[in-house]
C-alpha positions, 0 to 999 in steps of 0.5 A: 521578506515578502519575495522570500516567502512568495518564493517558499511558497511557490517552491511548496506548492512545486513540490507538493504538485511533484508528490501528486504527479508521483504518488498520484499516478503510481497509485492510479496505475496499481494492478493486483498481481498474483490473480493465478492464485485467487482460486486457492485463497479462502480469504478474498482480496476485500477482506484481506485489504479491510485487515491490512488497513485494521492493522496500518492504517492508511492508502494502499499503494500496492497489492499482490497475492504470492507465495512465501514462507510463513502461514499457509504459503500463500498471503496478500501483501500490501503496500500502505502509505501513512504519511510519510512512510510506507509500509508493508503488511503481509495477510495469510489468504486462507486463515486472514492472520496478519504475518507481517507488518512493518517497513 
């Protein structure tokens, strides 16, 4: 009985060092993309992300500034992990209203 849960053990912990190397990583290499957009945005990348995080709590994972339908036609997008699940979450850059949120 012991050698099985040392071994569930050992296995959670293989596990849990995989979701660090995997997440970890991804979210240390994160790079905003859509800079070539940031002069036409009222609204600044900090304060968008404080509204993406109002509305899904949780870490973002990742960002960029594109053009889309919907609003004004130019909104952040952001990724957010909250737990288990990752979400996205669409602000207008000029009027900071939430288009979008979901998975």
């Amino acid at each position: 009985m012991k050698r099985k849960q040392t071994t569930a053990v050992r296995v959670r912990q293989a596990a849990l060092a995989a979701a660090i190397v995997l997440f970890g990583g991804a979210m240390g290499a994160q790079a905003f993309t859509g800079k070539q957009y940031t002069k036409d945005a009222t609204v600044s990348l900090e304060q968008a992300r404080e509204i993406a995080l109002k509305v899904v709590p949780g870490k973002i994972v990742d960002e960029e500034l594109e053009r889309g339908k919907g609003g004004s036609g130019l909104r952040y997008s952001f990724d957010i992990l909250t737990g288990h699940a990752r979400r996205e979450v669409w602000v207008d850059a000029k009027t900071g209203q939430v288009l979008r949120q979901g998975k």
